[in-house]
N, C-alpha and C positions, 0 to 999 in steps of 0.2 A: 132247086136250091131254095133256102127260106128266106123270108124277109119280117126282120125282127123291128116292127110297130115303134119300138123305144126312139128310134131315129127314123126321119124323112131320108129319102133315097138323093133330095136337095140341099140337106144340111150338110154341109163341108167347104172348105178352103179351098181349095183349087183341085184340079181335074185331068189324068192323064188317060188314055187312051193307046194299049199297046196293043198294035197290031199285025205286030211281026209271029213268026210261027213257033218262036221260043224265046225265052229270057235271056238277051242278048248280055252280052258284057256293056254293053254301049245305055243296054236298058236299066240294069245293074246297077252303075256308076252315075246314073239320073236318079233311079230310088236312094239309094244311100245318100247321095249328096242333099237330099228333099228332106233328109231327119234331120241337121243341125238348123235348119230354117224354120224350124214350126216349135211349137210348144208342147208341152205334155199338157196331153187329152185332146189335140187338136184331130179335127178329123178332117181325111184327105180321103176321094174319088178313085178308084181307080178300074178301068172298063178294060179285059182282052176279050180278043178276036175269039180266039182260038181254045179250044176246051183245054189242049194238053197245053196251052200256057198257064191257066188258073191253079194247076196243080203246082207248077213251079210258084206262082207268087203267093200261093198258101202257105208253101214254105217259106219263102222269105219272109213272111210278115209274123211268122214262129220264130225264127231266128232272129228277127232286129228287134225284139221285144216290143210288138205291138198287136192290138188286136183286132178282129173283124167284129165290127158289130151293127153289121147288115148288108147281106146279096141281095142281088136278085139277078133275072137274067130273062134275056128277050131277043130280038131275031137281031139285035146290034153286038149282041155277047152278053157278055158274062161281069157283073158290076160289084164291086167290096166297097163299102164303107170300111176305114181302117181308121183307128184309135191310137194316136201314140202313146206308149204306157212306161214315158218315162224321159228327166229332163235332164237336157246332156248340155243347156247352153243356158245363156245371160244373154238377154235383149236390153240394148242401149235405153237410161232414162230421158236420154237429154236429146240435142241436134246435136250430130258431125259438126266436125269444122269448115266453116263457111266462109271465113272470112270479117265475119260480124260477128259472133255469140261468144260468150266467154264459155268458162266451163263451167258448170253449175258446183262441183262437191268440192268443200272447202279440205278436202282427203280425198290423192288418190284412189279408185277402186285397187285391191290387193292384186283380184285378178284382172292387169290391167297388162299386159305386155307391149311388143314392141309392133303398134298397129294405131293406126289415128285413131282421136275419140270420133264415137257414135260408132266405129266398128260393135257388132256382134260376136262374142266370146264363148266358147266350150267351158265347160268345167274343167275338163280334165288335162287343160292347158298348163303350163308351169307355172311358177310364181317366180318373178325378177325380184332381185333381191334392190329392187330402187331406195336408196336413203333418201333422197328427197323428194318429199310426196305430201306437201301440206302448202294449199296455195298459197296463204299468209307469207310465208316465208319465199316464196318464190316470184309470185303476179306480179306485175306492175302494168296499170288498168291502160297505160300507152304503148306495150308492149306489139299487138297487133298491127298499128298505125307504121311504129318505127321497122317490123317486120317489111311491109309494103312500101316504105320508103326506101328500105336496103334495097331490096327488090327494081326499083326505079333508074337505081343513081351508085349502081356498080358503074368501076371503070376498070379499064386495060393498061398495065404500064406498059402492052406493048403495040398497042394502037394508038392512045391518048396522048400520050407523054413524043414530046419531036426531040430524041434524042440528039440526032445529027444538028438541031440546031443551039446545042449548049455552043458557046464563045469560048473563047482561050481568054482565061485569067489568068491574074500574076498566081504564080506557084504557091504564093504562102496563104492565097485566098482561097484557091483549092483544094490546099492540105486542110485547111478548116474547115470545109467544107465537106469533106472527106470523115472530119475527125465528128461532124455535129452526123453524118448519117450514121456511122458508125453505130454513134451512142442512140439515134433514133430507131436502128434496126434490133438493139437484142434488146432495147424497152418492148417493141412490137413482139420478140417473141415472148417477154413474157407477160404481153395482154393476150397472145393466142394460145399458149400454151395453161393460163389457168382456166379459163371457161372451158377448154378442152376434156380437164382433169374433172369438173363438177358436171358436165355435159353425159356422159354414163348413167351416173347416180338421178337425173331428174327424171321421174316418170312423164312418157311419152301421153299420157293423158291433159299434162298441160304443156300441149305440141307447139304451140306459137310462139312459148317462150324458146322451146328445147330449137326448131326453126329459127328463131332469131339470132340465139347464140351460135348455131350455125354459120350464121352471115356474118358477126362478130370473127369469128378464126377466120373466116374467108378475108374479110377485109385486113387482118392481121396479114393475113399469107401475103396479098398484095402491096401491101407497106412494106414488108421486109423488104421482098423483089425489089419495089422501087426504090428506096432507098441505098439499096445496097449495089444497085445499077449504076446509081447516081453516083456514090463512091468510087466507081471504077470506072467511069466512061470518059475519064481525062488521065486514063492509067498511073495514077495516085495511089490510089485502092484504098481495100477498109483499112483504117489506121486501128486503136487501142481502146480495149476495151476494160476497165477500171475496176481495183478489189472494191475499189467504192460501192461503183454503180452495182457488181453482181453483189453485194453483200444486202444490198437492197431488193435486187430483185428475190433472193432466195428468200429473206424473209417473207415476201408477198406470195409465194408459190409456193411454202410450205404450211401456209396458214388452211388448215381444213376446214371452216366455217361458213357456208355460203354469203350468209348474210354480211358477215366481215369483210368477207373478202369483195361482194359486190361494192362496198364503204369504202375499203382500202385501194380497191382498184379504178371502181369508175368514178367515183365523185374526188373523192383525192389525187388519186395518180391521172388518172385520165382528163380528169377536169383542170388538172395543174400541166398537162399535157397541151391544152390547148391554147394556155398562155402562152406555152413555149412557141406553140407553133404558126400564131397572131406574130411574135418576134422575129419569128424565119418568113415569115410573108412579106411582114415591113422590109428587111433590111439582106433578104434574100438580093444574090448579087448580079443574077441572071433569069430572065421571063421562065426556061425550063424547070429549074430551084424553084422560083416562086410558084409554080402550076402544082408540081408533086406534091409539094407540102400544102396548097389549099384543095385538094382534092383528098388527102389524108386526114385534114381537120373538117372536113365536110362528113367522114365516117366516122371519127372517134366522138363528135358533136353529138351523134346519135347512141351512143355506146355512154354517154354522159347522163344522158337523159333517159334513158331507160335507169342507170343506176340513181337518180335523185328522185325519182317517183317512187323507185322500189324501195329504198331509204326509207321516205319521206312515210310511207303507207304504215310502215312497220312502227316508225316512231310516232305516229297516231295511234296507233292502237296502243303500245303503251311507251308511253317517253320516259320509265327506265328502260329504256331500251341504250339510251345514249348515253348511261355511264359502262353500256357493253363493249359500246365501241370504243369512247376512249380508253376504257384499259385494251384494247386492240392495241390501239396508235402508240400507247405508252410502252403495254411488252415489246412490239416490233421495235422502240426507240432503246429501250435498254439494251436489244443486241445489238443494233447499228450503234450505238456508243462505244459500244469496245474499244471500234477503231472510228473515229466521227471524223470525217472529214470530207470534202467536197471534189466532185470530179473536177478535178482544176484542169483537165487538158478539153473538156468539152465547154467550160469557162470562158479558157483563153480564147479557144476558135470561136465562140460565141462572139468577143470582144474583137476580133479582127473584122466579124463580118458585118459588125455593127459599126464599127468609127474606122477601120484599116490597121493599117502595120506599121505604120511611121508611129514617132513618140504619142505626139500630138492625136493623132488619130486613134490612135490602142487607149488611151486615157479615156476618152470620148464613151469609147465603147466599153470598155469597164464600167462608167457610170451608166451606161444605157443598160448594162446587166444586171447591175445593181438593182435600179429602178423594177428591172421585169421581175426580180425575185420577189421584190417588194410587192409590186401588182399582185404576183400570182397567192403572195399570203393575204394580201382581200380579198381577190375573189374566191378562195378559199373557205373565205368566216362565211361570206354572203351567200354559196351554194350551200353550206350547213345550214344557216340563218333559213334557204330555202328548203331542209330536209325537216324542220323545225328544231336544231339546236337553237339553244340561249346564248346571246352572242357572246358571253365570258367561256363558256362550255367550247363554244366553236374558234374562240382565240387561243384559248391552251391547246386544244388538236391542233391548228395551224403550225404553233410554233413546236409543237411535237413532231410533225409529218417529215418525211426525209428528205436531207439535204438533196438525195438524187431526184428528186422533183415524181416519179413515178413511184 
């Protein structure tokens, strides 16, 4: 055999050695899997035992479109330099995900499928049809941290939560009670059900977010469970669910826009969520009631915060960016105006659990409702004021945002 001077019998990548007495299938399924790992023009070792093997892997290396370009051969066998002559794959620029590193390309890559970044990619793989794929619109630079925090401080509503120790209350403090989970269970579905709808569309290259959103429906799934436990475990059950309240949610979950919707949902609905549910912790009427609902505002806290950073990033880069949103708040208001009006049956139970059911006590709790509405339209202005709205910009949204608080 010759030995062709152009290349060292040393120069190569790595080195196998077959010395079985023909090209096994097992041998086979080790070379082929060896081309998507190397580069075009890399050159790889390869030593057999046996003569009538060399004739087999001279074929092979005709067939996978590569070339030899230098033997030799000595009393260990029979040695090929082999040339790949041809590139079938994309080697990662950046780090995998680790935990730490963002993603470097402010665009997903095209050919970027359904596989962590820093994987290695073929060519000849598909192309996902992902619409969103441009970090700007998507990052929020706390997104990892809140990822690992989900990760933490998951809970069980059917470990956590001591159901056998709810108390027997008067009946009309349990029908409210019944009537405020009600209305707290299908706002939950529709915080799980729209990240769900946008959770497709995000390419898997920026995985921490597409992971966190994850965790987001997870902790949805468990807020419905719990709440809607809650409504039935003093056999009351779920009470009514209002043209009001769905006429609101269908606005929010018909709206295609990411970036609107992450405005519409986590800093508005969800951040006006947490007033509500500061209100159910005060005036909650039993330890069980009060545990659900703070282990609920303990997840949506995070689900808030992911969306005022993500906000907040986009209206730096350009602060027109805030007359996009409020005509958001505004189109959503002109269809909830049709029929404008207030869940008044999650109102009143609000109102019993806050001051009771006698004259004097229902009054009490009427203005304590009032008040919290009140509350929830400052700290409203003041999370916009934190995304960088102008505070006259962020009091016209306030008073535009909907009556159903979500």
């Amino acid at each position: 055999m010759e030995h062709n001077d152009l290349y060292q019998m040393d120069t190569y990548r790595l080195e196998y050695t077959i010395r079985s007495s023909s090209l096994t299938q097992a041998w086979l399924l080790r070379l082929n899997a060896l081309l998507p790992t190397i580069r075009k023009d890399d050159i790889f070792k390869i030593t057999v035992v046996q003569r009538s093997v060399s004739f087999e892997f001279e074929g092979w290396v005709q067939v996978n479109r590569c070339s030899l370009v230098a033997t030799s051969s000595d009393l260990n066998g029979y040695s090929y330099l082999v040339r790949k002559d041809f590139e079938s794959h994309i080697l990662s620029d950046e780090q995998g995900f680790d935990g730490r590193n963002e993603p470097v390309h402010e665009m997903a890559p095209k050919l970027f499928g359904l596989m962590p970044r820093g994987s290695h990619i073929e060519n000849s793989s598909p192309l996902y049809p992902f619409e969103l794929n441009e970090k700007e619109f998507l990052w929020a630079k706390n997104v990892t941290r809140l990822y690992e925090e989900a990760k933490r401080n998951q809970w069980s509503a059917d470990t956590d939560i001591e159901w056998d120790a709810i108390p027997d209350l008067a009946p009309e403090v349990e029908t409210a009670i019944a009537q405020v989970m009600t209305y707290l269970a299908e706002n939950e579905f529709s915080a799980l059900y729209i990240p769900g709808k946008f959770l497709s569309k995000i390419s898997p290259y920026y995985m921490e977010l597409v992971m966190f959103l994850g965790t987001i429906i997870y902790d949805e799934a468990r807020h419905i469970e719990a709440f809607s436990r809650r409504a039935n475990a003093k056999k009351i059950g779920l009470q009514y669910s209002t043209t009001a309240t769905q006429r609101s949610l269908y606005s929010l979950f018909i709206e295609k826009d990411y970036f609107k919707t992450s405005f519409l949902l986590h800093v508005l609905g969800e951040g006006t969520f947490l007033d509500l549910l500061d209100f159910l912790i005060k005036y909650a009427p039993d330890p069980v009631t009060k545990k659900i609902v703070t282990l609920a505002k303990k997840d949506e806290q995070r689900h808030v915060n992911y969306g005022l950073v993500h906000v907040k990033s986009l209206i730096q880069a350009n602060p027109k960016r805030m007359i996009y949103l409020k005509e958001a708040v505004e189109s959503r208001k002109a269809y909830l105006d049709e029929m404008s009006q207030e869940n008044e049956l999650l109102l009143s139970a609000l109102a019993v659990l806050a001051g009771g059911v006698d004259e004097e006590g229902y009054e009490l709790g009427f203005e304590r409702v009032e008040q919290l509405k009140k509350r929830m339209g400052e700290n409203r202005i003041r999370r916009m004021i934190e995304c960088g709205f102008d505070e006259e910009t962020a009091r016209e949204i306030s008073m535009s945002h909907t009556a159903n608080f979500m």
